[in-house]
N, C-alpha and C positions, 0 to 999 in steps of 0.2 A: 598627563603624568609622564616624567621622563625616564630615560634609566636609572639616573643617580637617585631618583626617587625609587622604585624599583628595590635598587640593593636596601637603601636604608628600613625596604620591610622585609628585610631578607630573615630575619630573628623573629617575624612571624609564621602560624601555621604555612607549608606550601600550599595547601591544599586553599585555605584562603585566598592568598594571593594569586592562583593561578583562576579562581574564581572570580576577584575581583579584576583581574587584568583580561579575559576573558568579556568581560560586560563593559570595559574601558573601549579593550577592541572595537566592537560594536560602533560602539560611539567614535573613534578614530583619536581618542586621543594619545598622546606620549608619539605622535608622529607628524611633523610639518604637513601641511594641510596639501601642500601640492606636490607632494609623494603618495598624499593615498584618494588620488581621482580615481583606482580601482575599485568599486565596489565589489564588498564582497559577498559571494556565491552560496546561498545560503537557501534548501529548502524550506517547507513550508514550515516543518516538523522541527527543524534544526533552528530554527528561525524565536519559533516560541519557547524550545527550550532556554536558547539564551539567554531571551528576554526576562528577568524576573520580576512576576508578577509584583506588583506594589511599590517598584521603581524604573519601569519603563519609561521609555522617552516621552510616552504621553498620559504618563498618568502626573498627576498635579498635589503638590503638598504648599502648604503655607508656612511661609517663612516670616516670623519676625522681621521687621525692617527700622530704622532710625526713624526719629519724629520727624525728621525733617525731608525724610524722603518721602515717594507718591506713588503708587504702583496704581497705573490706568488700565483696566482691563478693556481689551477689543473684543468687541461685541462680535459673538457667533455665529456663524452664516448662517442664514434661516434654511432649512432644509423646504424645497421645494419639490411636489412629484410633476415631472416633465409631462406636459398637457402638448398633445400633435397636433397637427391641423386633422380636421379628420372630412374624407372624400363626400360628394353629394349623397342621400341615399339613395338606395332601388327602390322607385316607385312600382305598386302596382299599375298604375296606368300607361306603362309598357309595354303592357301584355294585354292590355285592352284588346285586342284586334286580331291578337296572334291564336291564330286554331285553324285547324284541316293543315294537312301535310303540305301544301304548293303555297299556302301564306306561310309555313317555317321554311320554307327550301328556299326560297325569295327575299326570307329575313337576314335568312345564314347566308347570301351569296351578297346582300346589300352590306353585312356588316365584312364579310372579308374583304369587300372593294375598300370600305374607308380605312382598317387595317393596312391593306398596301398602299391606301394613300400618303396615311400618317408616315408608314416606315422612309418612304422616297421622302415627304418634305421633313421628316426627322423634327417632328411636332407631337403634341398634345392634343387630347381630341376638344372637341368644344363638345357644348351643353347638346346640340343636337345631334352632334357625331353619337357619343355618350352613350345617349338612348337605342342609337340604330345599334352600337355592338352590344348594347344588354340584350337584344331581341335576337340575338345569338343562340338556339337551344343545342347545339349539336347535332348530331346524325344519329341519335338513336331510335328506333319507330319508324327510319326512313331506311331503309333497305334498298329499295327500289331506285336512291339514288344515287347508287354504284352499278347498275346492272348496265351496261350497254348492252344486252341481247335481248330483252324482256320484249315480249310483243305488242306494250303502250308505247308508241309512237311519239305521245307526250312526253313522256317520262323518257326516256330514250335517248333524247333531244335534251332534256335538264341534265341526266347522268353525263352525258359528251359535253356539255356545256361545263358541267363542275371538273369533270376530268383534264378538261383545259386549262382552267383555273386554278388549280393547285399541281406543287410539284407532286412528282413522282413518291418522296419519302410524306409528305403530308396527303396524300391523298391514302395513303396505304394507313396512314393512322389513323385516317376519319371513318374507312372503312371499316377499320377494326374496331372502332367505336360502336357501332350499330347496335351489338347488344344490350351494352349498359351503359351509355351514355346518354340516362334519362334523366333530365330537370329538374329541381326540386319546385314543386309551388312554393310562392313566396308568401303565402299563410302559413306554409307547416313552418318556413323558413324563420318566419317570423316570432312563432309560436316557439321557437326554441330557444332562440335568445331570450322569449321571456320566464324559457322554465330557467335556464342556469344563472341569469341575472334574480329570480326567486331561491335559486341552494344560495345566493352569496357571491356572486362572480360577479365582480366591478370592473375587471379587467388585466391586461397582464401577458406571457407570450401565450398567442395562441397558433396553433396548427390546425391548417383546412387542407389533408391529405389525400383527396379527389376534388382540386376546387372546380373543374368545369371554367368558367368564365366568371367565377367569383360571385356568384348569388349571396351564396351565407357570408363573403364580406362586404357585399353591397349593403344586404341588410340590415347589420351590426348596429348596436344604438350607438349613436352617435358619443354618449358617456363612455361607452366600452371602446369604442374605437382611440378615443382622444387620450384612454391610456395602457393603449396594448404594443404592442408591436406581435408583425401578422407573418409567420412563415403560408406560402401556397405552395403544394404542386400539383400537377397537371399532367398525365401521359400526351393527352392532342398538345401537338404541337400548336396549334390554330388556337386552339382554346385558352394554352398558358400563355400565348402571344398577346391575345384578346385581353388578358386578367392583366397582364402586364402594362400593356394601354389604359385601361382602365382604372390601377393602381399604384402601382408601380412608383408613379410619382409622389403620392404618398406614404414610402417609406416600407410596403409592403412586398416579402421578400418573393421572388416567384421562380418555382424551380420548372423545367420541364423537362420529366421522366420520369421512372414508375416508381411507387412509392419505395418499393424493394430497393432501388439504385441512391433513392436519396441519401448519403449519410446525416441522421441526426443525432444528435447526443444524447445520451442516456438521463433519464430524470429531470428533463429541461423544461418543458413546456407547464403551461395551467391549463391549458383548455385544449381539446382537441376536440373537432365539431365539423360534420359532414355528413353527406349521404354516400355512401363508400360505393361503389362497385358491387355488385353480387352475381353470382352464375357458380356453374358449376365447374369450376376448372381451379388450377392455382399457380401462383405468380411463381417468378422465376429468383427465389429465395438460396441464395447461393452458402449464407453465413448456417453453420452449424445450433440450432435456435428451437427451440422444443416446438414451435407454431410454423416450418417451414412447409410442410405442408396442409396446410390449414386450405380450404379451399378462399376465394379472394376476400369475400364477404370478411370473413370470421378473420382472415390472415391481417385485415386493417385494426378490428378490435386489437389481436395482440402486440403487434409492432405501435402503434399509439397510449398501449399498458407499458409499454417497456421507454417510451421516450415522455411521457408525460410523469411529473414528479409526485410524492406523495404528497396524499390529499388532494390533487389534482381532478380535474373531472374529462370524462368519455362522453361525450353525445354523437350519436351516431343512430343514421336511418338505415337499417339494415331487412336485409331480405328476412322474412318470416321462420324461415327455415334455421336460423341462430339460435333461435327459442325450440323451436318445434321440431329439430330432427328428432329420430329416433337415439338417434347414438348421442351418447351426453358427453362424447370426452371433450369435444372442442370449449363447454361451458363448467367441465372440468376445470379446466385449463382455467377460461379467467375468473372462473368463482376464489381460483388461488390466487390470485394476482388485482382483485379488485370484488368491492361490493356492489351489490345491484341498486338504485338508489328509484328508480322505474322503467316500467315499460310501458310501454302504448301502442295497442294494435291501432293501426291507420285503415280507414276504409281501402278494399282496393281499388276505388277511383281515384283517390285521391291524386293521383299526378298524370289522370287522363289527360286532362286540356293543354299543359304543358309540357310533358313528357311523350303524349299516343302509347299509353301503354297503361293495361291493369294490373297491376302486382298486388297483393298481399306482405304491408310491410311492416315493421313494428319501429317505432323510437325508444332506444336501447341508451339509458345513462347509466354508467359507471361513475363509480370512485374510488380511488385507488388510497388505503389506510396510510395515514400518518405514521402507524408504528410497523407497517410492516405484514400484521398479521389482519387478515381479513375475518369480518362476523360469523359465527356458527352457523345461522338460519342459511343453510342452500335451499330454499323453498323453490328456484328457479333451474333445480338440475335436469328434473327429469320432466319428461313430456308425457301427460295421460291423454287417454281418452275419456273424452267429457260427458257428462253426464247428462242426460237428455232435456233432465228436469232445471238445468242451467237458465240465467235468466239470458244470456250471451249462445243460445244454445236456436239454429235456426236451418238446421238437418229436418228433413224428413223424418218424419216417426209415424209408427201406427199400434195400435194395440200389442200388436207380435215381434213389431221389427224397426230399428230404426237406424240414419246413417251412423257411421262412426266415424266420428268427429277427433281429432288426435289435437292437441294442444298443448302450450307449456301450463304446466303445474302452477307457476306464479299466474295465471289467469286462469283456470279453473278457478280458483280460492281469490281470485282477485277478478270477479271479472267488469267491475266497474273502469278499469283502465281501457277496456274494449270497447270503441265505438264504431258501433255497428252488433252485427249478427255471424256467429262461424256457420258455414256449410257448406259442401262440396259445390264448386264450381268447374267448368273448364275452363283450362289454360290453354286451351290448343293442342296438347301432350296427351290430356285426357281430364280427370278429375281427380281437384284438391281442393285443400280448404281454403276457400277465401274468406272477409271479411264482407261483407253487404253492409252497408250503411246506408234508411229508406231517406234521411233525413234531407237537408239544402243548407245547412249550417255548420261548417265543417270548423272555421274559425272558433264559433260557439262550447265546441263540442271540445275544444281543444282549450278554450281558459277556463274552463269547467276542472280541465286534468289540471294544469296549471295551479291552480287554487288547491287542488291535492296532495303537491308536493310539500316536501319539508320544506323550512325557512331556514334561510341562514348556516345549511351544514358545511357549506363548503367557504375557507377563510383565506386572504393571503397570504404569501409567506412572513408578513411582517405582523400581519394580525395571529398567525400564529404562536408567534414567539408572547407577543401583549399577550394574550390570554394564555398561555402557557402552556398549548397543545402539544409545541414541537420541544423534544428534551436537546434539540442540536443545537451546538453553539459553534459562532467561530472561532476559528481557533487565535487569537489574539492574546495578548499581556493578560489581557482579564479572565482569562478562561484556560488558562495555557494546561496542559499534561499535567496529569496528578491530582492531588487532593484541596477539598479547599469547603470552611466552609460557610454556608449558607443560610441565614435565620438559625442560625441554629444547631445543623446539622452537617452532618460528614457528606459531602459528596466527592464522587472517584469522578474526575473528568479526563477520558481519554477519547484521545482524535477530536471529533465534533459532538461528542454526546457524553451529557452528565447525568451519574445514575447514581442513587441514593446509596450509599456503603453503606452494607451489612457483616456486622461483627459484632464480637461481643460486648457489651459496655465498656469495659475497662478496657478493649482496643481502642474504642472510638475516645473517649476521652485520652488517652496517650495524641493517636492522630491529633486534636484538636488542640491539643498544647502544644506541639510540634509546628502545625501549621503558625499559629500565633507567634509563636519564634520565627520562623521562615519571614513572615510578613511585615516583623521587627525589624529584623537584621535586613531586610532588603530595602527598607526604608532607609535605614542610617545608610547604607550604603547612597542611595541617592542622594542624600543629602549632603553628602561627604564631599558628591563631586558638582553638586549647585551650588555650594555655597563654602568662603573659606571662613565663617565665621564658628569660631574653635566653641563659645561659649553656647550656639547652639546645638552644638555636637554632645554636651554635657548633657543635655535633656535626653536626646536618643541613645546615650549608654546608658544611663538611668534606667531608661523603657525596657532599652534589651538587656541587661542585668538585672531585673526585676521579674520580666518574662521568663529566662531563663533559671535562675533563684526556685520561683516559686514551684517550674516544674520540673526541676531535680529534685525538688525538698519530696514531692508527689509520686514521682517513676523514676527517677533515679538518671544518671548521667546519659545524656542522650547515645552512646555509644555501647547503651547498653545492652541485649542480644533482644529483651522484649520490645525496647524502643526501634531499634534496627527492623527485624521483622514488621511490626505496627505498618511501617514510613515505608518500608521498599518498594511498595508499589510507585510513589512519588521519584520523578526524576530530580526533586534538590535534595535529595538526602545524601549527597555528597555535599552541599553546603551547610546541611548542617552537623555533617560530621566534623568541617572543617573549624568549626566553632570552639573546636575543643585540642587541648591535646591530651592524648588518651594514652595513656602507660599499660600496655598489653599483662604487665608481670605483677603490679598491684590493683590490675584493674579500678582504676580512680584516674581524673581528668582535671587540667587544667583550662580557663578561661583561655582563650586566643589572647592577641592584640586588641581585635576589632575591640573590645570589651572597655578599652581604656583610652585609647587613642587614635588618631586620625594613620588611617590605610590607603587612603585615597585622595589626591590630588584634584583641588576644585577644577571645574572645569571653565576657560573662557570662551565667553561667545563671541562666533564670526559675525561680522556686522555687512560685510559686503563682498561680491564676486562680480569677476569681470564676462565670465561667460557662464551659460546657459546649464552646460556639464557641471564645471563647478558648484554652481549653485543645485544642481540636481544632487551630487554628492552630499553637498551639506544635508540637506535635508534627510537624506537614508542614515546616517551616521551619527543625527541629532536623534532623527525621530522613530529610526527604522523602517519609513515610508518614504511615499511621495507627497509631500505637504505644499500644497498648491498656492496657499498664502505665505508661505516660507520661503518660498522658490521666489516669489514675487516680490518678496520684501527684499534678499540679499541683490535680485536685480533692478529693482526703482521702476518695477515694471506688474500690470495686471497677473496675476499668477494663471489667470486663463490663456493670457498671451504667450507666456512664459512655457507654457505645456505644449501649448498650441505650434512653438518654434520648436522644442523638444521632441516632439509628436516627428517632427519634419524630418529633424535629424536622425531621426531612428533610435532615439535614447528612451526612450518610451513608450508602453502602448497601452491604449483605452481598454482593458477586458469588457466584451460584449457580456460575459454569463455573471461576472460581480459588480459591473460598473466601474469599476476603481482602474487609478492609474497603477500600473506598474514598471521597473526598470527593463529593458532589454533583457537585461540575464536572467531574471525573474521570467518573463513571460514566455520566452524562446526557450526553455529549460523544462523539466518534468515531461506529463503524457502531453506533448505537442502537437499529437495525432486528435485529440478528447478537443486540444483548443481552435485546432484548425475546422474541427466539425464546428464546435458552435460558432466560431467567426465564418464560417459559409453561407450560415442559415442565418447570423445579422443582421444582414443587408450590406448594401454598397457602403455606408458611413464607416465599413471594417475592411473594406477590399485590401488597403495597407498592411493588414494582420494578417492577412490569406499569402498574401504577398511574399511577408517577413517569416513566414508559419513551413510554408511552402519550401521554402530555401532550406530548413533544420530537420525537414522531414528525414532520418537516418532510410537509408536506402533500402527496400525489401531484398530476403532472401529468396535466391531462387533456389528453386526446388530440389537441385542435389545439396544443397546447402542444409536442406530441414533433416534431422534426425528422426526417424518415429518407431518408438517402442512397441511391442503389443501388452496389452493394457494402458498405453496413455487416455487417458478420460476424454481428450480434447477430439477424437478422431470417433465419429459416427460409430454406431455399432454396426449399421449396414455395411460399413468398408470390409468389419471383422468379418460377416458375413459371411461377403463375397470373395475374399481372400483364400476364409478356408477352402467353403465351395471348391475352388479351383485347387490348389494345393493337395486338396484330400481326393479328386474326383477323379 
């Protein structure tokens, strides 16, 4: 559309016309094509407003054609899900051989040598390297191979030998390891991917936030691996070096440093799955976080609630005491934030042979609610003492007196998830409750639980939307801000979620005749600018004359105070005010233009560009996207090529967290800080985005810079504290 066209709709509504010129913009036209290589700067929010639904660039109407024409349609890309290569698995006959402390210190010192061999020849391991660094268990259980003063001369002699062998900062973290840097057997390990592959889990991102040297992704089915993509981290330095060797090559992201230091994005992941750390102490939790001091155990639960998305799942092998302390606020906490879906007391041998240690552990699944609000039943808040007569009940008792046994609640009343027997054991410390298990069948004992769980509770995000769990939508042409409705009815859709409108009858039918106009008029407008054929334009005044007609004869002129009100929740109710001209002084309205005649200048299509930009614009200003078959056609070139040279130039980038391509100002724009996080945790196929992300980061304020009120929310109340304290003292 040009200028001269322009004035000659000058004697229509403005309010029209700056509507219709408005949604021209978008599309670039009434401007030479190589004046507006700018794309334009358009939020997410600001984006969809534009857009009106029912005549966006990609939604599709059918036009009448001449007999003698032929409209061929191309055939639509098949939608494929990306199948990975996926790594060998961890065999048990690994560990065939591996028990007594001097065969792990001899494993761990054979797998660090191939480790530094690989890093010097800057290689991949082979099938039998492979196996020597799975036999890798860490240093926990070995104490004695730190000590150079100890009075075994044997031992003595291995600590100075290790101490040679590692630098200074990795010897300090393997020591530091000692306590809880125990192993998972590759039964339980095993046994776990087959409970969350039983709730529903096929696969998808997942997080292993203590991976050790990668057990639980050794073990991964081979199905769930081929369509996951895998964040790790690792505090050992040695250890994430190991996982990284081991993995790394296939596409598995590996961090090293404490979980607390990682940054990950909020509500990203589906699975998160480990044997976490536990002890009594707590990490070094710097972010203002209701879980910062959580002791570590418990602090992995809620940093994995806070990054894993709804509906997502928690598997985690955690110390006993999760369940069973006395104080309940830590299960407070994620009873708000996630449903308990099982637990499983583990015998406490269970990680004697590969771990040298007996603990008392439980396998702890979470699931965090689709909507938000977690189930009523807290059956698993409080910890009693169990009751003698328990079939799970294996204290000492006598006619007068018997131990007291303390336990969580969800296994008192549950206690078939228990394998084994509670009763007071020592730990060295003195006496707690451990778990005794008399049995030799541990696997057994555990698809037994397996076969217990629910089926099917947990869904992807795609099987969500099919079965109609999740009410979020994208925000797209189709779904855009406002009202619209659906079988039938009125729904209000704002941001990403559509929720059934509730009003009185006679609002809602106002709404729904309102929207049916909107949907009219945004039609004719598209059609206005596909096509210059006049005589089809007579059909779509018809529609929207008739539309209109029928619901003023009904509620009366759309500018009227009930109709106004009804609509304001909707952002076009300026265009459908503009439909009208409305005489303030006899309150009565005439029809626009649009009503009778062409507003709008067909539009012609580009057929060809010389470069890669160019043809990138066309396609945002055709389509309001990146259209990769678009791109391709204006260039005589694969539209994957075509991205692939774009990608190069810095005109585009891949989003790791939606998949889709996006322009430069699109991606480098908004929370840059949210997208630098999830292109960290990507993998290497994003390092470009880290890159491009990195440069836009706007600078931190330093500290005389920040303002702080008393009363801002954001500032601990410990500070308040301690402020007064001093002030007042």
């Amino acid at each position: 559309m040009d200028w001269h066209m322009a004035c000659s709709c000058a004697q229509s509504s403005t309010a029209v016309l700056l509507t219709q010129l408005g949604y021209l913009a978008q599309l670039g036209l009434g401007v030479p094509f190589f004046q507006r290589r700018r794309t334009m700067k358009l939020s997410k929010l600001a984006n969809a407003v534009m857009w009106l639904p029912g005549f966006g660039p990609e939604d599709q109407i059918t036009l009448p054609v001449a007999k003698e024409a032929q409209i061929i349609e191309f055939p639509k890309a098949a939608v494929h899900e990306v199948v990975k290569a996926a790594w060998p698995r961890l065999d048990a006959s690994v560990f065939a051989s591996l028990s007594g402390d001097v065969t792990k210190f001899d494993a761990n010192l054979a797998a660090i040598g191939i480790l530094r061999k690989l890093d010097e020849e800057k290689r991949q391991p082979t099938a039998e390297e492979r196996s020597m660094l799975n036999r890798y268990t860490g240093w926990g259980g070995l104490p004695q191979a730190f000590n150079s003063e100890q009075s075994d001369d044997v031992w003595r002699s291995r600590a100075d030998r290790l101490k040679a062998l590692l630098s200074t900062g990795e010897h300090q973290l393997a020591e530091g390891s000692t306590p809880n840097a125990h192993y998972t057997s590759l039964e339980v390990i095993k046994a776990m991917w087959e409970m969350v592959r039983r709730l529903g889990f096929k696969g998808g991102r997942i997080l292993e936030p203590a991976a050790g040297v990668g057990y639980f992704i050794g073990a991964m089915p081979k199905e769930i691996a081929e369509m996951s993509t895998v964040t790790a981290i690792e505090l050992d330095a040695l250890s994430a070096r190991i996982t990284k060797a081991l993995y790394g090559e296939y596409g598995v992201d590996v961090h090293q440093a404490g979980a607390e230091h990682v940054p990950l994005p909020p509500e990203y992941f589906d699975l998160a799955i480990s044997n976490v750390p536990f002890g009594n102490y707590k990490v070094a939790e710097l972010r203002n976080v209701p879980y910062a001091n959580f002791t570590i155990h418990n602090y992995f639960f809620a940093k994995a609630l806070e990054v894993v998305r709804p509906g997502g799942l928690v598997a985690f092998i955690t110390s006993s005491f999760t369940l069973d302390a006395s104080d309940n606020r830590v299960r407070a906490y994620l009873s708000s934030q996630a449903d308990l879906v099982a637990a499983i007391r583990l015998p406490n041998a269970a990680f004697k042979k590969i771990a040298n240690t007996e603990v008392t552990t439980d396998i702890l699944i979470l699931q965090k609610p689709l909507n938000g609000k977690t189930a009523n039943g807290k059956r698993w808040l409080d910890a009693v003492f169990l009751d003698d007569a328990s079939p799970i009940y294996g204290g000492y008792k006598s006619y007068n007196s018997s131990d007291a046994i303390r336990c969580n609640l969800w296994f008192a009343e549950n206690p078939q998830w228990v394998i084994g027997k509670l009763k007071l054991v020592n730990n060295g410390y003195g006496k707690s409750v451990g778990c005794v298990f008399d049995g030799d069948d541990l696997a057994g004992e555990l698809a037994k639980r397996i076969d217990m769980l629910p089926e099917g509770i947990y869904t992807s995000n795609k099987e969500d939307v099919e079965c109609g769990n999740v009410v979020k939508l994208s925000l797209t042409q189709h779904h855009s801000p406002g009202f619209r409705v659906i079988d039938g009815k009125v729904y209000e859709i704002s941001g990403a979620e559509a929720v059934a409108y509730k009003a009185p009858q006679k609002t809602l039918e106002r709404i729904a005749g309102l929207v049916k106009i909107r949907e009219v008029a945004r039609q004719l407008i598209k059609v206005q600018v596909e096509t210059d054929d006049d005589n089809l334009l007579r059909v779509h005044h018809s529609s929207l004359n008739a539309s209109y007609d029928g619901f003023v004869a009904k509620h009366g002129f759309i500018h009227a105070k009930a109709n106004r009100k009804a609509f304001k929740g909707d952002p076009d109710l300026p265009l459908l005010l503009s439909l009208e001209r409305w005489n303030e002084e006899t309150q009565t309205a005439e029809k626009a233009d649009i009503f009778y005649r062409r507003t709008v200048k067909a539009f012609k299509r580009i057929e060809r560009c010389e470069t890669q930009q160019e043809a990138l614009t066309v396609s945002v200003v055709e389509k309001g996207r990146i259209d990769e078959n678009r791109i391709g056609e204006l260039l005589g070139k694969p539209g994957d090529e075509a991205l692939k040279e774009l990608e190069g130039l810095g005109a585009v980038f891949h989003d790791p967290e939606t998949g889709k391509w996006e322009t430069a100002d699109a991606y480098l724009s908004g929370n840059v800080r949210y997208k630098l996080t999830v292109a960290r945790v990507a993998g290497e196929r994003f390092a470009g985005n880290v890159k491009a992300l990195e440069a836009v980061i706007p600078t931190d304020l330093a500290p005389h810079e920040i303002g702080a009120r008393i009363g801002s929310t954001w500032i601990p109340t410990q500070y308040y504290e301690q402020f007064l304290n001093e002030l007042l003292a």
